[in-house]
VOMI-798468 format. One line per field, with one value per residue (C-alpha): residue number from 1; x, y, z; residue in three letters. Coordinates in nm, 2 decimals. Example, Ala and Ser with C-alpha at 12.3 -4.5 7.8 and 13.67 -1.06 7.14 Angstrom:
<atoms>
num	(1, 2)
u	(1.23, 1.37)
v	(-0.45, -0.11)
w	(0.78, 0.71)
residu	(ALA, SER)
</atoms>
This chain:
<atoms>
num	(1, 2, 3, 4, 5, 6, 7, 8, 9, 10, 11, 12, 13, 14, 15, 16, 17, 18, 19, 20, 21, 22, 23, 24, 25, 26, 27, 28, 29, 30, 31, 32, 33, 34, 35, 36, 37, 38, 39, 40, 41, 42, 43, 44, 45, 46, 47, 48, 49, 50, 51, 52, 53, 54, 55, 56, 57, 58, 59, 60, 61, 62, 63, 64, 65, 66, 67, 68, 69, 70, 71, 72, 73, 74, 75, 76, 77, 78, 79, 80, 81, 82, 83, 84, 85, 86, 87, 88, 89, 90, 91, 92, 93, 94, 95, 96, 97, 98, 99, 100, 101, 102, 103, 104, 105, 106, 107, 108, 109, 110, 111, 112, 113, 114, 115, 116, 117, 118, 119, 120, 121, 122, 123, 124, 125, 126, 127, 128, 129, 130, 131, 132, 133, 134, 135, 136, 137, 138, 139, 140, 141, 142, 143, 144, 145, 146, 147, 148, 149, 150, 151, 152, 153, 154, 155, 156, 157, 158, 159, 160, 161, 162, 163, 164, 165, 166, 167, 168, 169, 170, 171, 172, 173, 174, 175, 176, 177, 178, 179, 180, 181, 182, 183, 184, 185, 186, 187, 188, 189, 190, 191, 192, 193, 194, 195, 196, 197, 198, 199, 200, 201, 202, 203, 204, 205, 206, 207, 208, 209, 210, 211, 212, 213, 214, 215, 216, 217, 218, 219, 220, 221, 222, 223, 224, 225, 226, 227, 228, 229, 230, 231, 232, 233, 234, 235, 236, 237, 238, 239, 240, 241, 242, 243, 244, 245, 246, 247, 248, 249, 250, 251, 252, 253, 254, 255, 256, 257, 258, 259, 260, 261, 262, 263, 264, 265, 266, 267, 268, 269, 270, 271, 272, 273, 274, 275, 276, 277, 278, 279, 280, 281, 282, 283, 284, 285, 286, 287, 288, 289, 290, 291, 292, 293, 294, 295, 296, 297, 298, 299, 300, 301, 302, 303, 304, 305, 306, 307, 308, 309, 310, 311, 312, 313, 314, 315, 316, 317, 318, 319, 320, 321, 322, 323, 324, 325, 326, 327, 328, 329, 330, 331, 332, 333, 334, 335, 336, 337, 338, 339, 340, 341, 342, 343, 344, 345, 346, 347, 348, 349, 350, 351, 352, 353, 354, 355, 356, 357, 358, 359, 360, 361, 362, 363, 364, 365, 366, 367, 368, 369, 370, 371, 372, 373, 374, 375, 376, 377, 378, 379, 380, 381, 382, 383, 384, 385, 386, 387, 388, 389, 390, 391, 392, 393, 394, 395, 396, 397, 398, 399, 400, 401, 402, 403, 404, 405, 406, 407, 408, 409, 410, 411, 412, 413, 414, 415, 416, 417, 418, 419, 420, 421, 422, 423, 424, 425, 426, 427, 428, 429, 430, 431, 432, 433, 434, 435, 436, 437, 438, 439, 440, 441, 442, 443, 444, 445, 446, 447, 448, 449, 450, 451, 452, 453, 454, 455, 456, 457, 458, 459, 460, 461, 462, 463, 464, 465, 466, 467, 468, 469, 470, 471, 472, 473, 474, 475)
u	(-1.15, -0.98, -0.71, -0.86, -0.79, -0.58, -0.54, -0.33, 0.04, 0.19, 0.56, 0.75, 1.04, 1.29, 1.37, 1.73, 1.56, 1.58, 1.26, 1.07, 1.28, 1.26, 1.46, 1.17, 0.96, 0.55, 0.33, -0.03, -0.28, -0.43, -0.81, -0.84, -1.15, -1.33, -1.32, -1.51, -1.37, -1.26, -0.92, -1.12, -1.31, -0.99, -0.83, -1.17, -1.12, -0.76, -0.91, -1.13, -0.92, -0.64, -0.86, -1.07, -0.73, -0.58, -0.85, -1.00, -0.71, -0.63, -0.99, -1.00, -0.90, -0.72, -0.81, -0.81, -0.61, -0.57, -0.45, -0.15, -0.01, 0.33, 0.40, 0.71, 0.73, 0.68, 0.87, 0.68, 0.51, 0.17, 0.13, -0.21, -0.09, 0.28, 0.46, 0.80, 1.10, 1.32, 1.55, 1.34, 1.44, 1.50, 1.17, 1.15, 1.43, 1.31, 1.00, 1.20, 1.41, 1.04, 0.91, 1.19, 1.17, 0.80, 0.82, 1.14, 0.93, 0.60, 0.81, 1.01, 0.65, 0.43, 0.60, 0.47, 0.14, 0.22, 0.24, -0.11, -0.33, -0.22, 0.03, -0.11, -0.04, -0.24, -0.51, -0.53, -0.50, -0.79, -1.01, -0.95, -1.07, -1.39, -1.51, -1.34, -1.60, -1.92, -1.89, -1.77, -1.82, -1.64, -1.31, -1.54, -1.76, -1.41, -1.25, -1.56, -1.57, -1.19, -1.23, -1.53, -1.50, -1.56, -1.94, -2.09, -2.13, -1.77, -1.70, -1.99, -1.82, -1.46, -1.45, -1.69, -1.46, -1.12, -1.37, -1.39, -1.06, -0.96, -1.21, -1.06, -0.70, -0.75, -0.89, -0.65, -0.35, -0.55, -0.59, -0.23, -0.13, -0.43, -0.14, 0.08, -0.15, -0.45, -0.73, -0.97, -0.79, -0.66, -1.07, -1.12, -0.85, -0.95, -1.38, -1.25, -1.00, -0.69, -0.49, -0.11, 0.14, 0.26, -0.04, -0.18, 0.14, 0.21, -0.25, -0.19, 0.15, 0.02, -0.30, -0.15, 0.11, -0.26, -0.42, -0.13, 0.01, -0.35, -0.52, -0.23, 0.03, -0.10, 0.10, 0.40, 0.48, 0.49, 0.70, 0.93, 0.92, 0.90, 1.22, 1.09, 0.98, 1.41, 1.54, 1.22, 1.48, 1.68, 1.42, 1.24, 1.35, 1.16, 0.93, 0.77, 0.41, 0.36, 0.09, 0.19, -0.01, 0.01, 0.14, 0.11, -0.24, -0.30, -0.08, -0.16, -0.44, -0.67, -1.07, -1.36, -1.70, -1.85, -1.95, -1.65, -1.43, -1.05, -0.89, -1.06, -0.90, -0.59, -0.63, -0.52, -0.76, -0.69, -0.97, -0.74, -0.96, -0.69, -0.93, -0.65, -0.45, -0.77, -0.79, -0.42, -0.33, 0.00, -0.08, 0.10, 0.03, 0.05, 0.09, 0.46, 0.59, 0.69, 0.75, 0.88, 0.55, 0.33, 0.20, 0.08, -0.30, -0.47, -0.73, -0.62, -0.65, -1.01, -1.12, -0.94, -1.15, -1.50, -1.36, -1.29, -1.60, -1.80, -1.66, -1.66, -1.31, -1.09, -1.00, -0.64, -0.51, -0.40, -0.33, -0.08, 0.20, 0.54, 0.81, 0.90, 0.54, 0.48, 0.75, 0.75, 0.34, 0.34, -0.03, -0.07, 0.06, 0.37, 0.42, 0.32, 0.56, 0.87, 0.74, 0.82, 1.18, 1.47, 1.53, 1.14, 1.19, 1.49, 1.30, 0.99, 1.19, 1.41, 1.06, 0.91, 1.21, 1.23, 0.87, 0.86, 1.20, 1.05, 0.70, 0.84, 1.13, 0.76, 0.59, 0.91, 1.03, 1.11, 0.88, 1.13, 1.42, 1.74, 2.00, 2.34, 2.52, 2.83, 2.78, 3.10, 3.06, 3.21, 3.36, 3.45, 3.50, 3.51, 3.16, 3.10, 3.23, 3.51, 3.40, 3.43, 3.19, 3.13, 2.75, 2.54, 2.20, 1.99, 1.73, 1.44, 1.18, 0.82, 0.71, 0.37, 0.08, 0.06, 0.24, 0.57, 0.80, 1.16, 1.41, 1.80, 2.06, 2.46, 2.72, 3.05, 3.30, 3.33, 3.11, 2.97, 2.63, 2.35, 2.39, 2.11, 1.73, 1.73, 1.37, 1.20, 0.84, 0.80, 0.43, 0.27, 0.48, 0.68, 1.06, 1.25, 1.62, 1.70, 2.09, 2.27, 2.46, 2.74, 2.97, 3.29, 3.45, 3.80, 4.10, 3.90, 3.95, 4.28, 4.34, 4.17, 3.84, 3.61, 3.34, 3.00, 2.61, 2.31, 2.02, 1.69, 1.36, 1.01, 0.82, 0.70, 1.04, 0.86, 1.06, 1.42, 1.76, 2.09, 2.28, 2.69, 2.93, 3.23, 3.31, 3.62, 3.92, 4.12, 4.52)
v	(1.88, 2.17, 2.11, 2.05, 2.37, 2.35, 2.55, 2.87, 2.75, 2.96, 2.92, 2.89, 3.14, 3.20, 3.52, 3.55, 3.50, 3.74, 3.83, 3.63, 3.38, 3.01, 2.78, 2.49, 2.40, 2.51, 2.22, 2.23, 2.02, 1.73, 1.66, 1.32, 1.20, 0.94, 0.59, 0.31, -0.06, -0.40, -0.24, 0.04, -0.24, -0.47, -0.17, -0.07, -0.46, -0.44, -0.11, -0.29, -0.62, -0.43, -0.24, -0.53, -0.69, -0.35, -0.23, -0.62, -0.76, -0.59, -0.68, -1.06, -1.26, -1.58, -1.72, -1.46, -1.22, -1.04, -1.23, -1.05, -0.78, -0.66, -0.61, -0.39, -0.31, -0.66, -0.76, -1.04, -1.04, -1.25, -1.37, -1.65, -1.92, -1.85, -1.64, -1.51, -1.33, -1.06, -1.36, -1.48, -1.15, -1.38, -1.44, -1.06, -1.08, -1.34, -1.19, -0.83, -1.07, -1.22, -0.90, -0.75, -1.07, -1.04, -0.66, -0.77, -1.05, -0.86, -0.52, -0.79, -0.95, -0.63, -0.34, -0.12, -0.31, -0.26, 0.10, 0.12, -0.13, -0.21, 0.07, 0.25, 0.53, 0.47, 0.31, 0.61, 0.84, 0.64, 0.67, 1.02, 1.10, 0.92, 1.16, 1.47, 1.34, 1.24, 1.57, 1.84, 1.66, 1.47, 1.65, 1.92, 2.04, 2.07, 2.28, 2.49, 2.47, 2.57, 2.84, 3.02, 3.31, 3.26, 3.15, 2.98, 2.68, 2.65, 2.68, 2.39, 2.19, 2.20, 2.19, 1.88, 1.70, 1.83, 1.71, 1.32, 1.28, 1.34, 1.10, 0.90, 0.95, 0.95, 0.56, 0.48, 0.62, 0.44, 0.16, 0.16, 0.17, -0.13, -0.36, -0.27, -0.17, -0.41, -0.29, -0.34, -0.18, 0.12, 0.20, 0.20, 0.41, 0.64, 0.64, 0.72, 0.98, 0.76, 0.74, 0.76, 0.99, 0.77, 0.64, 0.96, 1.09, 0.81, 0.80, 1.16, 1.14, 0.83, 0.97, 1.31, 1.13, 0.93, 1.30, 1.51, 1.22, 1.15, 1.42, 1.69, 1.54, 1.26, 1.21, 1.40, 1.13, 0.89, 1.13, 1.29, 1.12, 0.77, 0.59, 0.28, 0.54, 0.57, 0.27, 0.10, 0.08, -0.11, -0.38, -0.31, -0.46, -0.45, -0.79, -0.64, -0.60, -0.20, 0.03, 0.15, 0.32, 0.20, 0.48, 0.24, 0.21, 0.57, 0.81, 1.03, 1.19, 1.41, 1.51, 1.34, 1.26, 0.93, 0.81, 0.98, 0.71, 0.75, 0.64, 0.86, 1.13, 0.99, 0.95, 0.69, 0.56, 0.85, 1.12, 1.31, 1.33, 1.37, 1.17, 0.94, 1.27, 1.36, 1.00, 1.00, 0.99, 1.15, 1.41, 1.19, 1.21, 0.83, 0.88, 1.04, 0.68, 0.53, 0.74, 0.72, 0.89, 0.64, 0.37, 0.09, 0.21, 0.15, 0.43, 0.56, 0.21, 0.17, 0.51, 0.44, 0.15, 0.28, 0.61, 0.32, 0.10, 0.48, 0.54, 0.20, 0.05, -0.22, -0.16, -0.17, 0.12, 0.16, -0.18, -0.38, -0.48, -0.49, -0.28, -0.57, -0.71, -0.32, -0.31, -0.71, -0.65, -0.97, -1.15, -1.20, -1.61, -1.47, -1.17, -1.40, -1.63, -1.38, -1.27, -1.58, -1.57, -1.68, -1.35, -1.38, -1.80, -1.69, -1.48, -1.67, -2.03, -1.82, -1.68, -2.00, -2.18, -1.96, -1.86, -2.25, -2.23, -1.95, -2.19, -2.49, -2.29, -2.15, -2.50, -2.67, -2.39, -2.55, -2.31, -2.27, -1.97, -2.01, -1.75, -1.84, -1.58, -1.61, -1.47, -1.25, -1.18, -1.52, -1.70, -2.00, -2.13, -2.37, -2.51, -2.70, -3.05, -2.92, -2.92, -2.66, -2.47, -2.23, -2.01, -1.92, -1.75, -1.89, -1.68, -1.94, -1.81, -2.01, -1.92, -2.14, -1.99, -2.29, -2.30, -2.53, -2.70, -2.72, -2.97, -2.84, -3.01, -2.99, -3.23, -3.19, -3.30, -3.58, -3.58, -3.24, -3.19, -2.93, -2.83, -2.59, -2.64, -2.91, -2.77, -2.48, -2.34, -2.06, -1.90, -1.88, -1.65, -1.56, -1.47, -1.62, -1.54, -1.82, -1.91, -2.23, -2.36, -2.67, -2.82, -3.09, -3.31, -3.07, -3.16, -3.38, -3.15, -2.97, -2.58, -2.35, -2.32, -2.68, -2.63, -2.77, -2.78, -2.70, -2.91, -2.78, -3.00, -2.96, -3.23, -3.42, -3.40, -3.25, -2.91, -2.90, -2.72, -2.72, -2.43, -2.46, -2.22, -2.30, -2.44, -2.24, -2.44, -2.21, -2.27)
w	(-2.79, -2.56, -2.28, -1.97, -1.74, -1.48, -1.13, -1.15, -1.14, -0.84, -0.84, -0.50, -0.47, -0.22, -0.08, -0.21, -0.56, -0.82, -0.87, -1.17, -1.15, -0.95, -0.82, -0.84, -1.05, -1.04, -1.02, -1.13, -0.91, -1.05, -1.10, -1.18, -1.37, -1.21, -1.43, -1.48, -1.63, -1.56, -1.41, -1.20, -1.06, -1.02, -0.79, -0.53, -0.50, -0.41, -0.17, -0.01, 0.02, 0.22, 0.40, 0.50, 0.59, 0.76, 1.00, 1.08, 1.20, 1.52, 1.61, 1.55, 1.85, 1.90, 2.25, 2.51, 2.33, 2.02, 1.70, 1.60, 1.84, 1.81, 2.22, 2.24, 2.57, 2.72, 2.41, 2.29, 1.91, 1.89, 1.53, 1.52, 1.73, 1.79, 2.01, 1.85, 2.11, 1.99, 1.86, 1.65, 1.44, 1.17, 1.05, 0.99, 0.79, 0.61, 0.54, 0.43, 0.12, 0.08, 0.00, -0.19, -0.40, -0.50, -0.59, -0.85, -0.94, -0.99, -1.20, -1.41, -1.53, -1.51, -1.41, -1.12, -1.04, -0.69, -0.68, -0.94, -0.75, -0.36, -0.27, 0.09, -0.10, -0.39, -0.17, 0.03, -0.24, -0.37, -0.10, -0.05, -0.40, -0.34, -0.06, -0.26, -0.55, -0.36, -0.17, -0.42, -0.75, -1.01, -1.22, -1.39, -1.09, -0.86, -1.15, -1.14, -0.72, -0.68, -0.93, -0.79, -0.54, -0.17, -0.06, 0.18, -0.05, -0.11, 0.23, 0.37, 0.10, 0.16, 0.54, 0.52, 0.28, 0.52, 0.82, 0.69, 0.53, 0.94, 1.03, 0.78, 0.88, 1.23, 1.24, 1.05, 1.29, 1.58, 1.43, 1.33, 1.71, 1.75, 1.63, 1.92, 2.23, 2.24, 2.03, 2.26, 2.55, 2.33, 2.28, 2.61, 2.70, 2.42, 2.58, 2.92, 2.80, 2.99, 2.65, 2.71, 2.59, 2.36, 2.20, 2.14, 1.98, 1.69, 1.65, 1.56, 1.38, 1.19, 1.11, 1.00, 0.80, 0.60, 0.62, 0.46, 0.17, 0.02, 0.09, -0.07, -0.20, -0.38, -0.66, -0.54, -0.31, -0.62, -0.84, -0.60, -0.27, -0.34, -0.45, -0.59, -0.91, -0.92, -0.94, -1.13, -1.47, -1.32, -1.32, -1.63, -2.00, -2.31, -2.27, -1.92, -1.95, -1.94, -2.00, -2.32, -2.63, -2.95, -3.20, -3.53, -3.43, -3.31, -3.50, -3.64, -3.40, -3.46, -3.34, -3.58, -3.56, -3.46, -3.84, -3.99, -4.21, -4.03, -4.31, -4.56, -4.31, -4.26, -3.90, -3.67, -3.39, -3.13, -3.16, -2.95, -2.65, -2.38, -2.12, -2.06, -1.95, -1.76, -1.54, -1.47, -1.12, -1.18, -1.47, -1.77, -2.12, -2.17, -2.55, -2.49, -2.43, -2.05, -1.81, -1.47, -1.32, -1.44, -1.15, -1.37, -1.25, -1.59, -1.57, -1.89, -2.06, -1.93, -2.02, -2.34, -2.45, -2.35, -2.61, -2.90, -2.79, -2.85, -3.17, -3.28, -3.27, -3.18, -2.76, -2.68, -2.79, -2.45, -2.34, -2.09, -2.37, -2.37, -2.62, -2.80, -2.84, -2.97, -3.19, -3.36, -3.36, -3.14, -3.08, -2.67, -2.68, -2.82, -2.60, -2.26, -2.37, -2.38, -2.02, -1.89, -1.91, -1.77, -1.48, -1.41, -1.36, -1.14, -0.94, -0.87, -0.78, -0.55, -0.38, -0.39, -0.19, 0.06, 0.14, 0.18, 0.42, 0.61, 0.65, 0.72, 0.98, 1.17, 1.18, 1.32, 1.54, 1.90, 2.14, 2.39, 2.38, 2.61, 2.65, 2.87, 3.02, 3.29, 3.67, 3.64, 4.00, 4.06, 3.80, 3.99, 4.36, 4.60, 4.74, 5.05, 5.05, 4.83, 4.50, 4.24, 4.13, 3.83, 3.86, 3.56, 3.46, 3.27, 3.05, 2.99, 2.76, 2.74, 2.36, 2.42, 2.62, 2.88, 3.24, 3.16, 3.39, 3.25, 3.34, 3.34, 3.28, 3.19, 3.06, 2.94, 3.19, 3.42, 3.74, 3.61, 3.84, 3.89, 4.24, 4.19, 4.15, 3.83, 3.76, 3.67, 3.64, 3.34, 3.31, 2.95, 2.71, 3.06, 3.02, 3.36, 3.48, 3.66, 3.86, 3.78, 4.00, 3.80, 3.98, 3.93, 4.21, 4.27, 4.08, 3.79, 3.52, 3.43, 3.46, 3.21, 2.98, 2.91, 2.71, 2.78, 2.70, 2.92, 2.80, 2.86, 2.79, 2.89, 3.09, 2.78, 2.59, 2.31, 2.30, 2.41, 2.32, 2.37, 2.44, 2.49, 2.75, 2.94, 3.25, 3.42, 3.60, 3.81, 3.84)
residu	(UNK, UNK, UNK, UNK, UNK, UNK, UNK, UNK, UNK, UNK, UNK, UNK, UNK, UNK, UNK, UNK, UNK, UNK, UNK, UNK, UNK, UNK, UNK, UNK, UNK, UNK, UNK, UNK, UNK, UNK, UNK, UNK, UNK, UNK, UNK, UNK, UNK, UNK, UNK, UNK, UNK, UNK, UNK, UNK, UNK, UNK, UNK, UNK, UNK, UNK, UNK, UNK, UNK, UNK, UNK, UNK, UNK, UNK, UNK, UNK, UNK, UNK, UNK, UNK, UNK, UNK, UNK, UNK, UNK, UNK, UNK, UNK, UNK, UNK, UNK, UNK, UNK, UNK, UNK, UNK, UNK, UNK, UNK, UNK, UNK, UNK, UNK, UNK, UNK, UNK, UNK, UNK, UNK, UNK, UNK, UNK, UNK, UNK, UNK, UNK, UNK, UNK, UNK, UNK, UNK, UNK, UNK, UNK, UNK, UNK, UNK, UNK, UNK, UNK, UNK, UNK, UNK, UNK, UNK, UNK, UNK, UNK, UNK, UNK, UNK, UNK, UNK, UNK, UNK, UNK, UNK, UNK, UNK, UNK, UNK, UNK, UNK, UNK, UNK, UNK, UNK, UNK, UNK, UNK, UNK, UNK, UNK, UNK, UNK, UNK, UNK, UNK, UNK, UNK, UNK, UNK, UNK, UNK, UNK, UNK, UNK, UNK, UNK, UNK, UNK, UNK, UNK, UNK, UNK, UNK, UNK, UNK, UNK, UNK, UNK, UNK, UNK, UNK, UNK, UNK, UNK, UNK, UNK, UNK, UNK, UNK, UNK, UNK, UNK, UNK, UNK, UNK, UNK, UNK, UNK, UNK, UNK, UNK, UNK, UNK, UNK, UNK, UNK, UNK, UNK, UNK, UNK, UNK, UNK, UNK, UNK, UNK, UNK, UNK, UNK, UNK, UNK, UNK, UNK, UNK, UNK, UNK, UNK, UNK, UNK, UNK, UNK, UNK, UNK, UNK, UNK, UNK, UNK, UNK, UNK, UNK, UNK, UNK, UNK, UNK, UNK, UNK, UNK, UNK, UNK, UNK, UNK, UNK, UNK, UNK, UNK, UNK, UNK, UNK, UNK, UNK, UNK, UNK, UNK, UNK, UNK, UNK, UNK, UNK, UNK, UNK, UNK, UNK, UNK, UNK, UNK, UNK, UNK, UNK, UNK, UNK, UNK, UNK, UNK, UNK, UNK, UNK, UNK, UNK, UNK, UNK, UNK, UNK, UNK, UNK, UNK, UNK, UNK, UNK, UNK, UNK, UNK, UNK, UNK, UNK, UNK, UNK, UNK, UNK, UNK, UNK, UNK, UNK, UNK, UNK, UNK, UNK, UNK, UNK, UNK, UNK, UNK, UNK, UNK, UNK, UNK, UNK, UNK, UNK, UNK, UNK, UNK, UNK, UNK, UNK, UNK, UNK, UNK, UNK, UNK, UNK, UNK, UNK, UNK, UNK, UNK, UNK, UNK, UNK, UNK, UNK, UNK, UNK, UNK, UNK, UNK, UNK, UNK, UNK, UNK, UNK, UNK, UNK, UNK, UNK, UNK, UNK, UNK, UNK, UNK, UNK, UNK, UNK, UNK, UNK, UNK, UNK, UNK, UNK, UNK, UNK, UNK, UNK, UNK, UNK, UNK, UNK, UNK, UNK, UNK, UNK, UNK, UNK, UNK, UNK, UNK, UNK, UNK, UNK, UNK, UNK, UNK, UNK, UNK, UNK, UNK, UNK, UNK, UNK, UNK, UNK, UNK, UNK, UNK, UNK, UNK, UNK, UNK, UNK, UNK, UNK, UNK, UNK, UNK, UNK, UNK, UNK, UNK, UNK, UNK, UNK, UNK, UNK, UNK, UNK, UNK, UNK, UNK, UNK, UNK, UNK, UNK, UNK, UNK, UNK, UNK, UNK, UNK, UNK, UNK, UNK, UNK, UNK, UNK, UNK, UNK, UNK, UNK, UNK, UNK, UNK, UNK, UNK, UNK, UNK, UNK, UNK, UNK, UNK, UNK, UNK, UNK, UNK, UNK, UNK, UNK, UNK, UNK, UNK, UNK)
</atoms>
């Protein structure tokens, strides 16, 4: 079977160039062949999953607001039930070494399954290609389409494609800013044509961003622009599970009919049919070994086995193995065996401990926020009825969505009193500077810097901290 043909390579050269030479390297674009098979089906489920998940969520409400809004400009992050402050960065953090976690846990076990099956890229990529099929074709009828002259055809077809990949990309953008300007207000805004500066900006940046790396650069993004492709080795050894072809099985290749005896040729299993070339996403020749370009998608190894189930073969030619499995002709208990070793046990006890710190931290997390901070406008003097006096401000933050009255109190030194209001009223997720007045007879505590604690405790006692400061003693 022939090459599949490929657009006319047009090579990028600068101005100070010779001329025929280049500085970069042509690319050809890539037609992928659309696929069927148990992974094909495995990754429109991982499509519509996220999807399902990605443009849902900023419409599902909790109470009488959205579920999970990311409020930057009142500063306050809605996630289910809880309310989180800018303090409680730490739960983003934790979720960061979560996530870095699971992708070394999943490449150490199976390579880059993230990148082949829920990447945005990928998923977008995905999508993309569906329209660019059901509109100008599958691989064959786009070769044909790109390579014919101008006509009104052509033109019908491409602009409709270009006209919902920006419907396409333009929800998405919007509902990107849906997580931090309420959905239902943002569409609003959007029907009466009252969007804001802002919003518009980061719909349109967003949804250009969706428009421009599915729609054209695809698989350059993966190859060139992505740097996970990079440093991959690093986390790769020869028991992860890879997309690999079998060259004992396949070698030597070669074209035959569908009754021919292979042995009688002295062929291996490969007919040579370069439709695993023709499926891939990135323009790999799988059968040249691993190689940094590939995603882990599998479309070769499902269009692999219908070729073998055609011609009446074993599948796995193309299979998920790993080099040592290839090379010690391993059976799958054996090679599933080697996976779990002693890096991968590591890596999944570590995950396991501290998605399980990070739950337990939420569930138990005291719903109240207090910051201390000095009035250095007065640092300390003398009140009526001679007593000394120090002034503070208190930044109470109410991370429930009920009214709540907080008591205030200070201890620390002897005879140390609020002089100020002991209470104060906070409104549901409300941030409230309040002034502290403390106060200690004069002359009960020596010159300098005492440290104490404000304790701050809701009506039923339920939530409550303790934050310390200092109580300053003039000379």
């Amino acid at each position: 079977m022939t090459q599949p043909v490929l657009r006319k390579i047009i090579p990028i050269v600068p101005a100070t160039e010779p001329p025929g030479e280049s500085l970069y390297e042509a690319q050809k674009k890539i037609y992928p062949r659309s696929v069927s098979g148990l992974f094909a089906r495995w990754r429109w489920a991982f499509v519509i999953l996220t999807q399902l998940f990605f443009y849902g969520l900023p419409w599902l409400q909790w109470g009488e607001r959205q579920a999970v809004l990311f409020d930057l400009g009142a500063r306050r992050f809605y996630l289910l039930g809880y309310v989180l402050y800018p303090q409680d960065f730490i739960y983003l953090t934790g979720l960061l070494v979560a996530s870095a976690l699971s992708l070394f846990l999943f490449t150490a076990v199976a390579g880059r399954l993230w990148c082949g099956f829920a990447c945005p890229q990928t998923v977008y990529t995905e999508i993309f290609l569906w329209i660019e099929r059901k509109v100008e074709g599958d691989r064959t009828a786009r070769l044909r389409l790109d390579g014919a002259p101008f006509s009104m055809e052509k033109l019908v077809k491409k602009w409709f494609k270009h006209i919902l990949w920006i419907g396409v990309a333009m929800w998405t953008g919007f509902t990107f800013v849906a997580y931090f300007v309420p959905a239902r207000e943002l569409i609003l805004q959007f029907l009466q044509t009252k969007m804001g500066g802002w919003e518009i900006f980061w719909v349109l940046f967003y949804g250009f961003a969706t428009y421009g790396n599915a729609g054209f650069l695809r698989e350059q993004v993966c190859k060139y622009m992505c740097p996970y492709a990079r440093f991959q080795s690093a986390m790769f050894d020869k028991d992860t599970l890879i997309v690999s072809y079998d060259p004992a099985r396949g070698e030597p290749r070669g074209a035959r009919s569908r009754h021919a005896d292979a042995t009688a040729l002295s062929l291996g299993a490969c007919v040579d049919c370069t439709l695993c070339v023709q499926v891939c996403p990135t323009g790999i020749d799988i059968r040249e070994g691993l190689q940094y370009e590939c995603i882990g998608c599998a479309a070769c190894v499902d269009v692999c086995d219908g070729v073998m189930d055609k011609m009446g073969y074993a599948p796995g030619l193309i299979r998920f193995t790993t080099q040592n499995a290839l090379a010690g002709k391993w059976n799958a208990s054996h090679m599933l065996r080697q996976v779990l070793r002693p890096r991968v046990l590591i890596y999944t006890t570590l995950l396991g401990v501290l998605c399980l710190a990070l739950l337990w931290s939420l569930v138990a997390r005291m719903p109240l926020k207090v910051d201390v901070v000095r009035d250095r406008a007065a640092l300390s003097r003398i009140a009526a009825g001679g007593r000394l006096e120090n002034v503070y401000r208190l930044q109470v933050m109410n991370a429930t969505e009920q009214p709540q009255r907080y008591s205030i109190a200070a201890a620390g030194l002897e005879g140390l009193t609020v002089a100020s209001e002991p209470q104060v009223n906070v409104g549901p997720t409300e941030s409230r500077w309040v002034a502290v007045r403390l106060q200690i007879p004069y002359g009960s505590a020596q010159a300098g810097s005492h440290p104490i604690v404000f304790r701050i405790a809701d009506e039923s006692g339920r939530a409550h901290i303790e934050e310390k400061s200092v109580f300053l003693v003039p000379r």
